[in-house]
C-alpha positions, 0 to 999 in steps of 0.5 A: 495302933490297930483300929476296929472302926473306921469311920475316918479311916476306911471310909475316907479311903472312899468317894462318898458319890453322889450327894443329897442336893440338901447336904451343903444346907445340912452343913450350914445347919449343924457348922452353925449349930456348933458355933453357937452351941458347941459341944460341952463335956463334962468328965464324970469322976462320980462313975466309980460304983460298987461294980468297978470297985468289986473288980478293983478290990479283986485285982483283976485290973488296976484303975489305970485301965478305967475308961474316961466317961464325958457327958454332954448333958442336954435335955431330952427323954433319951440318953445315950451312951456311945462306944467307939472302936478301936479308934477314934475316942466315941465323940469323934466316932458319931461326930455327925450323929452328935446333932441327932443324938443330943436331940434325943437327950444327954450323950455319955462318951466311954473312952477307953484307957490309952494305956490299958485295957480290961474286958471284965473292968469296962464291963462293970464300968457299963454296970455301974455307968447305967445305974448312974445315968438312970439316976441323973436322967430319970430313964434307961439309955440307949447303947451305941457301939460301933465295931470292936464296942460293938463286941464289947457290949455283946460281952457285957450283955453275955456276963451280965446273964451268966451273973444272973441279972439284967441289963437296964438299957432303954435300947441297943443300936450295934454298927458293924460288930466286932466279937471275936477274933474270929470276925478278923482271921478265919481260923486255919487262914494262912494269909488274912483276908482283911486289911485289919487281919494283916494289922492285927494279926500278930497281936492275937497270934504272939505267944508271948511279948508282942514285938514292938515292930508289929504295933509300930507297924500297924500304927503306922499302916491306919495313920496313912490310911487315915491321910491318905483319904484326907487327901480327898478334898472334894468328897470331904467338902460334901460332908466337912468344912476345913475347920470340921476336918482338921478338928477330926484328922487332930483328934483321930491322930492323938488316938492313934499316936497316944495309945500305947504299945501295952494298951494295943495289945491288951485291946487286942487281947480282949478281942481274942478273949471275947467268944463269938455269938454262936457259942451263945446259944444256952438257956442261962444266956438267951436272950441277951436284953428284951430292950430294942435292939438294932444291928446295922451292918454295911454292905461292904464289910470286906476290908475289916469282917471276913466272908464267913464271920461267926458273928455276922451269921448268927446276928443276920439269921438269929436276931430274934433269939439274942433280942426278941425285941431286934432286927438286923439290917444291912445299910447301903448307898445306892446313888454312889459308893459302897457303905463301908465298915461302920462309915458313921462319918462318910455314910452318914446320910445312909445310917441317919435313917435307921437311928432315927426311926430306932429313936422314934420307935422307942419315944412312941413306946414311952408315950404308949407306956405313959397312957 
């Protein structure tokens, strides 16, 4: 199965460095945090609103495509709602920036079907799921999306536009964006540049069935990906306890070993269906959200964003015109090795700093209001 997010796979392919003398005391901190007050998440079965049931009624996607919605509630006046890639599920992607964000308020966790996928039923998912979390919490989230959720947001807010209305979102925090398929295979590219191009590749190019094979082997290709950095033993020690890795590695490896051929394919056939930001630039579009915004893109893309992506230069040169409200940003790990694409798992450390002053701008922001 072909993965958009590699937090546990890239990264884990990497050294993380040279570590923060502080991090074994961070580790204490949050492995003790979680025995005594371990995540608890609710699936919500309440989310289905007129949006998701217009898209149902319609027969664009049957219900075997819905996303599974968790929360974690917690109090605090800023909820979040979390897309992952295209692995692992959202609570494994920020798994050590949980701590963080239910500081904040409740987390919702989008989970996308493993055996389907639908652009136009996940995007009224997030309609109805935003109206749902501005009832229960009194205030309008934050979205987080990482890779290919990344893209997917974009989407939404592009459809929401087009629709004419307007997204009721508290902020938008984007890691490494995924957008299009243009953002994996430079067009007229004989041989991809990119790892996750190889993998996918033929999935966006199949004219017809998707061959079995291919989907086997790009299954394949990430779950060795993701072992063979969990051979790493003395770089995970700096981040993870044993316990903490094999409740990730388990959980990573159920995604990718559970999402079916159908529900590959048809994730990749969104990504090919979705269309870059460059080609947003109308009146009826831009922009996107007046919320704020914050991109985040690694200082080393290569392996999964090609050198010319279409996405990549116009969040980089346009931010403002997509949200007057945002900036965009490049994080990197000057004491050690590389920041890697949406590496939320082993550059933890490297993104922590922008997460938290892009929550603490939007409290100083809620506290101005209230004046």
């Amino acid at each position: 199965m072909p993965a958009l997010s590699f937090a546990p796979a890239l990264s884990l392919l990497m050294a993380f460095g040279h570590a923060s003398p502080v991090q074994p005391l961070r580790t204490l901190m949050r492995t003790t945090g979680r025995r005594f007050n371990p995540p608890r998440r609710e699936v919500l079965s309440s989310v289905a609103g007129p949006a998701v049931r217009a898209v149902l009624a319609a027969g664009v996607a049957g219900p075997e495509a819905l996303a599974m919605v968790r929360v974690e509630r917690r109090n605090g006046p800023i909820p979040t709602i979390v897309l992952g890639g295209f692995v692992p599920d959202a609570a494994e992607q920020v798994y050590l920036l949980r701590g963080h964000l239910v500081r904040q308020g409740s987390v919702y966790y989008v989970d996308y079907s493993r055996t389907h996928f639908s652009l136009e039923l996940l995007a009224a998912q997030l309609d109805d799921l935003v109206d749902a979390v501005i009832a229960r919490e009194g205030a309008a989230p934050v979205v987080v999306a990482v890779s290919f959720g990344a893209g997917l947001v974009m989407d939404w807010l592009r459809r929401t536009q087009l629709a004419g209305g307007k997204t009721r979102v508290g902020g938008v925090v984007l890691v490494s964006p995924v957008c299009s398929a243009e953002d994996l295979l430079a067009p007229g590219e004989a041989k991809p540049s990119t790892l996750l191009g190889r993998a996918v590749k033929p999935m966006l190019e199949a004219k017809g069935k998707v061959p079995a094979e291919a989907v086997e082997r790009a299954r394949v290709i990430f779950a060795r990906m993701f072992e063979a950095g969990a051979q790493n033993k003395a770089a995970l020690a700096l981040l993870l306890t044993r316990a903490e890795l094999i409740e990730v590695r388990a959980a990573v490896m159920a995604t990718i070993s559970g999402i079916s051929a159908q529900g590959a394919v048809e994730r990749v056939q969104a990504l090919r269906a979705m269309v870059p930001p460059s080609s947003y630039f109308t009146p009826e579009l831009l922009p996107l959200t007046d919320a704020p915004t914050l991109i985040l893109y690694a200082e080393k893309e290569g392996a999964v964003i090609t050198e010319h992506s279409p996405a990549k230069f116009a969040l980089e040169h346009a931010c403002r015109a997509f949200f007057p409200q945002g900036e965009c940003r490049v994080v990197r790990n000057p004491r050690g090795t590389p920041v890697q694409h949406a590496s939320l798992l082993f550059h933890i450390n490297n993104f922590q700093p922008y997460f938290s002053r892009f929550y603490r701008g939007i409290k100083n922001r809620k506290l101005l209001k209230a004046l």
